[in-house]
C-alpha positions as protocol buffer text, in pm:
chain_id: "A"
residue {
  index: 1
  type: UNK
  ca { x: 1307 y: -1226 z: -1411 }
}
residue {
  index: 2
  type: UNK
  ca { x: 1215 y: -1179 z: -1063 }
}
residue {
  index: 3
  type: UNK
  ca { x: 1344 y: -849 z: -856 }
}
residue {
  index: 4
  type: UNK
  ca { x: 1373 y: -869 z: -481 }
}
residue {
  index: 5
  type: UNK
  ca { x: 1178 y: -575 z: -314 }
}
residue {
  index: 6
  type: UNK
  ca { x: 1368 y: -271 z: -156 }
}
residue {
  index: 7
  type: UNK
  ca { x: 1245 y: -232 z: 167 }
}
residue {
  index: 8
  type: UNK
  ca { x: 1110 y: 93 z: 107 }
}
residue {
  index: 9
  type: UNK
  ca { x: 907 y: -127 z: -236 }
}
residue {
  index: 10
  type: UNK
  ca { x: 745 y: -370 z: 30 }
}
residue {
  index: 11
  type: UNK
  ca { x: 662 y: -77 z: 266 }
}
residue {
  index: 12
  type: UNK
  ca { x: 508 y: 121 z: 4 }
}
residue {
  index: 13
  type: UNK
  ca { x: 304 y: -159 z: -145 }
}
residue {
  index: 14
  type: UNK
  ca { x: 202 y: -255 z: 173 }
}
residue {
  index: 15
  type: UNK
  ca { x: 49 y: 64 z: 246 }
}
residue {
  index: 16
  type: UNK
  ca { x: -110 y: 88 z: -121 }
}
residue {
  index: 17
  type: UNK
  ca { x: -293 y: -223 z: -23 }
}
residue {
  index: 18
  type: UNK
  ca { x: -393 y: -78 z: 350 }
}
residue {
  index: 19
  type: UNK
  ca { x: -540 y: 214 z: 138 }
}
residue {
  index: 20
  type: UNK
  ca { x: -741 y: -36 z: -85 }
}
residue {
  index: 21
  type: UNK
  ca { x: -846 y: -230 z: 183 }
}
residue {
  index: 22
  type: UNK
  ca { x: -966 y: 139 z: 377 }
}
residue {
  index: 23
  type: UNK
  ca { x: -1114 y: 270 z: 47 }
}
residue {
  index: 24
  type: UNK
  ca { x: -1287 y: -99 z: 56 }
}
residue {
  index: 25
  type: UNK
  ca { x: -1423 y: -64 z: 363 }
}
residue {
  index: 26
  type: UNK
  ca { x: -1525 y: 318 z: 398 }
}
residue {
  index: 27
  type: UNK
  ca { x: -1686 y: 293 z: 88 }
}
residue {
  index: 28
  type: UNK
  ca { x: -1899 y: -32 z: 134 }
}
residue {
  index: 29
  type: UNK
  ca { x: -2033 y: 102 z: 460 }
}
residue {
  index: 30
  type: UNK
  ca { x: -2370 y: 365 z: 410 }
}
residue {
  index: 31
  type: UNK
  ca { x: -2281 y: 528 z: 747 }
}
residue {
  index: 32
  type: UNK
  ca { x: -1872 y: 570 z: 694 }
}
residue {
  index: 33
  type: UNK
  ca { x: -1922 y: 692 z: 274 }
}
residue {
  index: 34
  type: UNK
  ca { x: -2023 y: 1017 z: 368 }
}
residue {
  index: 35
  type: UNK
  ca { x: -1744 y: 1078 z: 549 }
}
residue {
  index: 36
  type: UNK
  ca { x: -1517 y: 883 z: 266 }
}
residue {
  index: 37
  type: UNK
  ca { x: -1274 y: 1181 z: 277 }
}
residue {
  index: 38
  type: UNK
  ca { x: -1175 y: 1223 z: 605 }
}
residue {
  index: 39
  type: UNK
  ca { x: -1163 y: 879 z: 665 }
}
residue {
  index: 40
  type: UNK
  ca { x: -890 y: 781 z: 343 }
}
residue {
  index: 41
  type: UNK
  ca { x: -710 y: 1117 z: 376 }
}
residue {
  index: 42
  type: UNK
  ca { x: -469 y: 938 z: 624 }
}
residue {
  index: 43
  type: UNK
  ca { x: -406 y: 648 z: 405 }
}
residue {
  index: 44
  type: UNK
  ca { x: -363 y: 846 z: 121 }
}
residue {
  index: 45
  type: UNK
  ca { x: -106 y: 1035 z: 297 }
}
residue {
  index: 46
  type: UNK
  ca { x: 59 y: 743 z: 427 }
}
residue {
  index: 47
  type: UNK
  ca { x: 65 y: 569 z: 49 }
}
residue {
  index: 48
  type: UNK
  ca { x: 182 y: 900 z: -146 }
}
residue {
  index: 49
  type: UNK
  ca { x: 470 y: 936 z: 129 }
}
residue {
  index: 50
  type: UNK
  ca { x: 571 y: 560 z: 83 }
}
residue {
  index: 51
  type: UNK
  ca { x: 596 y: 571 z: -265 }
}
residue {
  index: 52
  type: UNK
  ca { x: 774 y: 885 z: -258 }
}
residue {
  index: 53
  type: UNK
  ca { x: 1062 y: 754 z: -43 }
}
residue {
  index: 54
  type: UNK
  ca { x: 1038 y: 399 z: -257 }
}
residue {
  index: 55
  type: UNK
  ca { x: 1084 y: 598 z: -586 }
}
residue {
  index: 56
  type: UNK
  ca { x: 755 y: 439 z: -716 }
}
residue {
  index: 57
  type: UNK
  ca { x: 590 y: 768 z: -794 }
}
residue {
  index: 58
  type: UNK
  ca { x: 499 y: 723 z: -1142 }
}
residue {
  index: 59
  type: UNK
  ca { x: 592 y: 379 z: -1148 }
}
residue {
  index: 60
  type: UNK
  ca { x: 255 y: 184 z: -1106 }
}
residue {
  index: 61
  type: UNK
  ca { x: 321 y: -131 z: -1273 }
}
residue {
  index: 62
  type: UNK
  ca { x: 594 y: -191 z: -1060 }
}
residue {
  index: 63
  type: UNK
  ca { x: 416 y: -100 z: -740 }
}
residue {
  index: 64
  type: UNK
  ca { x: 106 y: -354 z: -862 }
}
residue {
  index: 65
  type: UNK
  ca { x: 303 y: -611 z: -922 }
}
residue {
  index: 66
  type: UNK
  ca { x: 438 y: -569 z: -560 }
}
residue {
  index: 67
  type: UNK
  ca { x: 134 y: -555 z: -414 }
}
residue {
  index: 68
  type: UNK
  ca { x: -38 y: -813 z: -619 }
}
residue {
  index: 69
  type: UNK
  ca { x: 315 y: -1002 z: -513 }
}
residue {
  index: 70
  type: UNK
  ca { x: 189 y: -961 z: -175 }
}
residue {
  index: 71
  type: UNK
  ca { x: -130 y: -1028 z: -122 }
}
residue {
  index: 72
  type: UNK
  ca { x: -92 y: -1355 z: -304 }
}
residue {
  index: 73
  type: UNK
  ca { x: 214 y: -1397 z: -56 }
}
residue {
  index: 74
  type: UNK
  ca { x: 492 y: -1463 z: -315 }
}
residue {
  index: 75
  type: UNK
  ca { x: 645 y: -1151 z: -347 }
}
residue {
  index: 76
  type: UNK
  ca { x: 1021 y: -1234 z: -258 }
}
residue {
  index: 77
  type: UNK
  ca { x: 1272 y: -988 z: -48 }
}
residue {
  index: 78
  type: UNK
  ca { x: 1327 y: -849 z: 302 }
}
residue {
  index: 79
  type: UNK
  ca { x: 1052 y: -880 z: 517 }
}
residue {
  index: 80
  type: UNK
  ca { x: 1017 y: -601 z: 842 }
}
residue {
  index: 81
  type: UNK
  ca { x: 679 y: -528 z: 888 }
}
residue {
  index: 82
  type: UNK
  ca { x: 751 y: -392 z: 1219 }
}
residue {
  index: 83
  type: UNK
  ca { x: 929 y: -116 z: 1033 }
}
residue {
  index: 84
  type: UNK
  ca { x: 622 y: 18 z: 815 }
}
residue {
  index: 85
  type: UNK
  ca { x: 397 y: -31 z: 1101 }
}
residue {
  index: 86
  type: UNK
  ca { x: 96 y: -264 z: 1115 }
}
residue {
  index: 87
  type: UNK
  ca { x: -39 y: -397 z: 812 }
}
């Protein structure tokens, strides 16, 4: 059974994968790994926060299988990406 994403789901998975994707980054890059703290301590922020106010806090299987929904493009529901910000 398939569940449609809240949007407060699709924002927080969306900024679980911006994390990933930062954490990706930072940490592949000798000059920014160093600094691999002060770099991810806004996405961390961000990602905590969203899955506060999605109620995924403890819930990680749900919030992977949004974000593996998303980054393979199939996960269903409302889309507003202009109200999470960027991606």
């Amino acid at each position: 059974m398939t569940t449609t994403p809240t949007v407060p789901e699709r924002a927080a998975a969306q900024a679980y994968l911006r994390l990933v994707e930062t954490a990706r980054a930072v940490l592949t890059d000798p000059g920014l790994a160093p600094m691999a703290a002060v770099h991810l301590a806004s996405p961390m922020a961000e990602a905590d926060e969203a899955l506060r106010r999605a109620g995924l806090s403890g819930n990680e299987a749900r919030l992977l299988r949004l974000a593996a929904g998303l980054r393979a493009g199939t996960a269903p529901g409302p889309l507003d990406d202009t109200a999470s910000g960027p991606s």
